[in-house]
Structures are given as structure tokens and as C-alpha cells.
KEKE-3310 file (N, C-alpha, C; in steps of 0.2 Angstrom, whole numbers, plus 5000, padded with zeros to 4 digits):
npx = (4502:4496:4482:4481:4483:4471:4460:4461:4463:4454:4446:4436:4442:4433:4420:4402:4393:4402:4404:4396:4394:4394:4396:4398:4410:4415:4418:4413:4420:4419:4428:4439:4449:4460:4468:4461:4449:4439:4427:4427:4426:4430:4434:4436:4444:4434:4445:4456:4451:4448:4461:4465:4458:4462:4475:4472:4469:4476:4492:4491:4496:4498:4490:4479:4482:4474:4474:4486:4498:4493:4480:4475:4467:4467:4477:4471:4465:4476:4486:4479:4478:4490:4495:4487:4492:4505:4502:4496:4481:4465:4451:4438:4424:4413:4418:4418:4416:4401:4389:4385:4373:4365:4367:4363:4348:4345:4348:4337:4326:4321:4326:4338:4336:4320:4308:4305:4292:4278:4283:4284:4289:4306:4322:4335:4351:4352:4363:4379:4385:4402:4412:4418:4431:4440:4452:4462:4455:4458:4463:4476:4492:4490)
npy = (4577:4582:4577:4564:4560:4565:4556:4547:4548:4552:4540:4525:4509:4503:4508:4500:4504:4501:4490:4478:4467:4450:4432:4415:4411:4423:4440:4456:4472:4491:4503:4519:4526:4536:4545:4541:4546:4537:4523:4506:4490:4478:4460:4448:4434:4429:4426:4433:4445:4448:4448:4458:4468:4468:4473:4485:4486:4493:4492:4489:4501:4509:4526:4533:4541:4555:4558:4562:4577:4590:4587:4585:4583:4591:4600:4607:4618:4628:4624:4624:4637:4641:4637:4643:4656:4651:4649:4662:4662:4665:4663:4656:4663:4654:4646:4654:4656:4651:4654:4638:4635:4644:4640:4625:4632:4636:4626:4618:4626:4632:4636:4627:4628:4629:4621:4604:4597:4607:4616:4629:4635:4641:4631:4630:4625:4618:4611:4601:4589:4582:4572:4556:4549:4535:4531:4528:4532:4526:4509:4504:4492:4475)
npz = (4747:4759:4754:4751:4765:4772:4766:4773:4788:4795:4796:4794:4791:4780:4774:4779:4767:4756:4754:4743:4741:4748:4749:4751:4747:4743:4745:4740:4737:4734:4728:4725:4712:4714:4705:4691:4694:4694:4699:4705:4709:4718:4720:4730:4739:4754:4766:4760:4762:4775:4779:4774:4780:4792:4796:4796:4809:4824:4833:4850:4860:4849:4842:4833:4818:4819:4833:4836:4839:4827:4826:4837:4851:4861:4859:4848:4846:4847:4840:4829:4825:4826:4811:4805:4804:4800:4787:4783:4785:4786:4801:4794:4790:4794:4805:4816:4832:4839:4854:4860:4864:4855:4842:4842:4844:4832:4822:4829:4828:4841:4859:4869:4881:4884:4892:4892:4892:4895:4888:4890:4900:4905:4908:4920:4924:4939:4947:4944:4943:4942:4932:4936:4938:4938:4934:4919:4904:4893:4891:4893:4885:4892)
capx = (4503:4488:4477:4482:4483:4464:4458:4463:4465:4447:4440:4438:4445:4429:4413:4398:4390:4406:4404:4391:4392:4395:4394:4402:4416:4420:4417:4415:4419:4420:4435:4438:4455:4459:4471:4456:4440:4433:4425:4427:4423:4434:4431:4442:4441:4433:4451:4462:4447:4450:4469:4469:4455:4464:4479:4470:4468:4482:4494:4492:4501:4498:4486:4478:4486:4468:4474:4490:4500:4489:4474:4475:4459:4470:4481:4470:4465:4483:4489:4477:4479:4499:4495:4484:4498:4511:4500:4493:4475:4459:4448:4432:4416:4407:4420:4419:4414:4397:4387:4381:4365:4363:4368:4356:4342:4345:4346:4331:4321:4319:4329:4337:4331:4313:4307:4301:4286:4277:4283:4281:4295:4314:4325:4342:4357:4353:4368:4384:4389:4409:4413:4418:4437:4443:4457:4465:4451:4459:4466:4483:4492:4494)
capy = (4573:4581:4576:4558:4557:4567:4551:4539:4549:4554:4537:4519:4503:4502:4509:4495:4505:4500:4482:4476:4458:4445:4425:4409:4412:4431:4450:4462:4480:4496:4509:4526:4527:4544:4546:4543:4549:4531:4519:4501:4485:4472:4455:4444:4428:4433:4425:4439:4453:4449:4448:4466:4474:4467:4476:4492:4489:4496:4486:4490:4506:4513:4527:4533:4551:4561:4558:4566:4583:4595:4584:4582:4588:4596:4606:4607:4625:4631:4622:4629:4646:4643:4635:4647:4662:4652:4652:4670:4661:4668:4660:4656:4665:4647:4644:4659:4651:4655:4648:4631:4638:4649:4634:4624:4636:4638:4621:4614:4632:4633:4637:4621:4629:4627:4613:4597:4596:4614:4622:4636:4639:4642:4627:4633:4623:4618:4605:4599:4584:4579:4565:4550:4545:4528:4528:4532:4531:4521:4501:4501:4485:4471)
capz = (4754:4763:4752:4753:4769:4773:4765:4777:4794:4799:4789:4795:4785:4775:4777:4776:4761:4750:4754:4740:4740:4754:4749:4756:4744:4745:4747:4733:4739:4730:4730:4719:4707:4713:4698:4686:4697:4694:4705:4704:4713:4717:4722:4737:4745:4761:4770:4758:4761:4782:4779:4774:4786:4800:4793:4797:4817:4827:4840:4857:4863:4845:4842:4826:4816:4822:4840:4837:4834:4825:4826:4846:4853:4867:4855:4840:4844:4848:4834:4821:4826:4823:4804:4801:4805:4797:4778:4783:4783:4791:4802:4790:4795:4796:4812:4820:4838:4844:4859:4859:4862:4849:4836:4845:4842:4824:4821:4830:4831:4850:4864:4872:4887:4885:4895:4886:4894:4896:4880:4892:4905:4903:4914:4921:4929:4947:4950:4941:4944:4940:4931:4943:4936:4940:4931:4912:4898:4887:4892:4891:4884:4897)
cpx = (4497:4484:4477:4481:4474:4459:4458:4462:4459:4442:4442:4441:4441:4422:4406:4396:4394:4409:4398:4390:4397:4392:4397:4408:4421:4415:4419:4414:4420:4423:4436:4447:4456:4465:4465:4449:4437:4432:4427:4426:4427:4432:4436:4439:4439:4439:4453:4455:4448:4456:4467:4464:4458:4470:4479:4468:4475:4486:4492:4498:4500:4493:4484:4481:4480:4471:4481:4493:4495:4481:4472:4470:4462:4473:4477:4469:4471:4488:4489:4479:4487:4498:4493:4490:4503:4507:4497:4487:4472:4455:4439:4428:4411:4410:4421:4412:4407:4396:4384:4374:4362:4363:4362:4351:4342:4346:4339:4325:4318:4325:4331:4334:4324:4313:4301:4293:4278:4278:4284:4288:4302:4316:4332:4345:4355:4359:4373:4387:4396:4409:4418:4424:4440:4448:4457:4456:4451:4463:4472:4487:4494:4501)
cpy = (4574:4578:4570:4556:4560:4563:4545:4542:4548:4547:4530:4516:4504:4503:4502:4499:4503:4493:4481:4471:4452:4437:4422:4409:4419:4437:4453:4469:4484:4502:4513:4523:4534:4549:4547:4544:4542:4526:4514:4496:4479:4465:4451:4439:4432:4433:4430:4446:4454:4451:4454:4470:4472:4471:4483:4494:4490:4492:4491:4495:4509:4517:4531:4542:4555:4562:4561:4574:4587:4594:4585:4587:4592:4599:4607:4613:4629:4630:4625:4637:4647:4641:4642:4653:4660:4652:4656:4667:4665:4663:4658:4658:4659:4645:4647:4654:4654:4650:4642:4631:4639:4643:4631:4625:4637:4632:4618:4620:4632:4633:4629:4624:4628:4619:4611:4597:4602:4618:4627:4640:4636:4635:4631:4627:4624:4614:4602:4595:4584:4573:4559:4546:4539:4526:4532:4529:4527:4516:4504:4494:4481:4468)
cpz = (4758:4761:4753:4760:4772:4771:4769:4785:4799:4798:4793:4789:4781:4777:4772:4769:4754:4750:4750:4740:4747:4752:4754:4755:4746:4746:4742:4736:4734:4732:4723:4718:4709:4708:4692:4689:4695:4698:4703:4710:4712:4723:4727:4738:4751:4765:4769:4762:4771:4782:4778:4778:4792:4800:4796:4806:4821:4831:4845:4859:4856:4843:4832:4825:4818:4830:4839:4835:4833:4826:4831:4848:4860:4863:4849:4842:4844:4840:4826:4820:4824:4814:4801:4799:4799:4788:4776:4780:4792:4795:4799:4792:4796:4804:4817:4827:4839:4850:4854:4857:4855:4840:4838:4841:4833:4819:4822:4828:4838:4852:4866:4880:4889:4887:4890:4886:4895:4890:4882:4895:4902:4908:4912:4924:4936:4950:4943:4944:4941:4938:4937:4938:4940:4937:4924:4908:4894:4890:4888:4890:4892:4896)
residu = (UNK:UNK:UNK:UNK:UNK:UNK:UNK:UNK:UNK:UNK:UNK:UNK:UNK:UNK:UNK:UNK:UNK:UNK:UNK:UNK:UNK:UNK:UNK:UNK:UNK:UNK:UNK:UNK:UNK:UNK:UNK:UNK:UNK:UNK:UNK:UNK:UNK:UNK:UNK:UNK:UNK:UNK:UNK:UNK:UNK:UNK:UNK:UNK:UNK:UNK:UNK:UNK:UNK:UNK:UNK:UNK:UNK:UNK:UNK:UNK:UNK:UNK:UNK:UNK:UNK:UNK:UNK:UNK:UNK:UNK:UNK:UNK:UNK:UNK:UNK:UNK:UNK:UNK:UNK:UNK:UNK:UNK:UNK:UNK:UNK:UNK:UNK:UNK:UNK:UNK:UNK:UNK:UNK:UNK:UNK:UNK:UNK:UNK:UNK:UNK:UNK:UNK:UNK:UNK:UNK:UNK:UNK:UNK:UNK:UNK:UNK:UNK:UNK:UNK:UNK:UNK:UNK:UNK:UNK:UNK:UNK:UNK:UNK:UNK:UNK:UNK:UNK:UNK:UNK:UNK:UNK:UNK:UNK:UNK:UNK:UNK:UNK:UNK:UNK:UNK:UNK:UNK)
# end
């Protein structure tokens, strides 16, 4: 059941790369068998290959399985940390938290501190602006 659903949750309808063909007539995309590990390519009128990507947009007032429960970027840290307890798992040493910095730096090789310009001098935090809310984030239906 995870596994099937770890296929769909984080994934759009269809990533361009698995559209190959586009005429006047139809849309040839390509999809895995995950029963037999093979790939194949199937062909639609363009109307049937609309009819079911439309299939994949949500109504109004519905949100997708990443936005909730274990997923939910408000509870995912509380949440993993009860999973993990309850299958007596460890926290991987790849996610052991560090600073942002430090990732940064060992990504690019430099401090993000170093100013762009200079190469030379360090920049700090003079001012933090607050974001400016006018309301919810997300349109709710009319």
C-alpha cells in the first residue's frame, strides 16, 4: 500500500518527459507496468488523453495526500518522530539536521556569507522584514 501510493502522492499527472508524441489526432505517452518492471507507450485521441489528465485536478475545497496527516509540513516533524518510535527506526545520518549554512558551504564551496561582490568581506543580518499577509494563501472556492 505505501508503495503504491509513494507513486502518486509527491508526482504530478504526467511529467512532460513521458509525453513522446503530440499530432492533430492524438498523444502518445509512456507508463512503467510495475508488475512486470516494463515500460510501454500507449496512444489516445488527444480528447480521451485530456478526459483523464483532467481526472487528476482536484475540486475546489480538496487538497492533495502530501498536504495532509503525516505529510503536513506543520506536523511532518512530530509526526515522523512518532513513526519512527512506533517501527523502532533511527533518524538516518543523511538527516541528521545541520545548519543551512554549513549545507550551503559544502554544496557551493563558500560561505553564503561572503559578499558577491568583494569575495572579501563576510555580510550579516541588518533588518528582517515580516511578510505582509492579506489574507489566507490559498483561494478558497467561491
Amino acid at each position: 500500500m505505501v508503495e503504491y501510493l509513494g507513486r502518486y502522492v509527491n508526482r504530478v499527472a504526467i511529467a512532460n518527459s513521458r509525453i513522446k508524441k503530440v499530432d492533430e489526432k492524438e498523444v502518445a505517452f509512456s507508463w512503467k507496468d510495475y508488475r512486470t518492471e516494463k515500460q510501454h507507450v500507449t496512444p489516445l485521441k488527444g480528447e480521451t488523453f485530456l478526459k483523464r489528465w483532467l481526472m487528476h485536478i482536484l475540486p475546489a475545497g480538496f487538497v492533495k495526500v502530501r498536504h495532509f496527516g503525516i505529510l503536513s509540513c506543520r506536523n511532518k516533524k512530530d509526526a515522523l518522530t512518532v513513526a519512527r518510535q512506533y517501527f523502532k527506526q533511527t533518524v538516518p545520518a543523511s538527516l541528521k539536521k545541520e545548519p543551512w549554512y554549513v549545507i550551503f558551504e559544502k554544496i557551493h564551496g563558500h560561505s553564503p556569507f561572503l559578499c558577491p561582490e568583494c569575495k572579501k568581506g563576510m555580510m550579516g543580518v541588518v533588518e528582517v522584514y515580516s511578510p505582509i499577509r492579506d489574507g489566507p494563501s490559498r483561494g478558497k472556492a467561491a
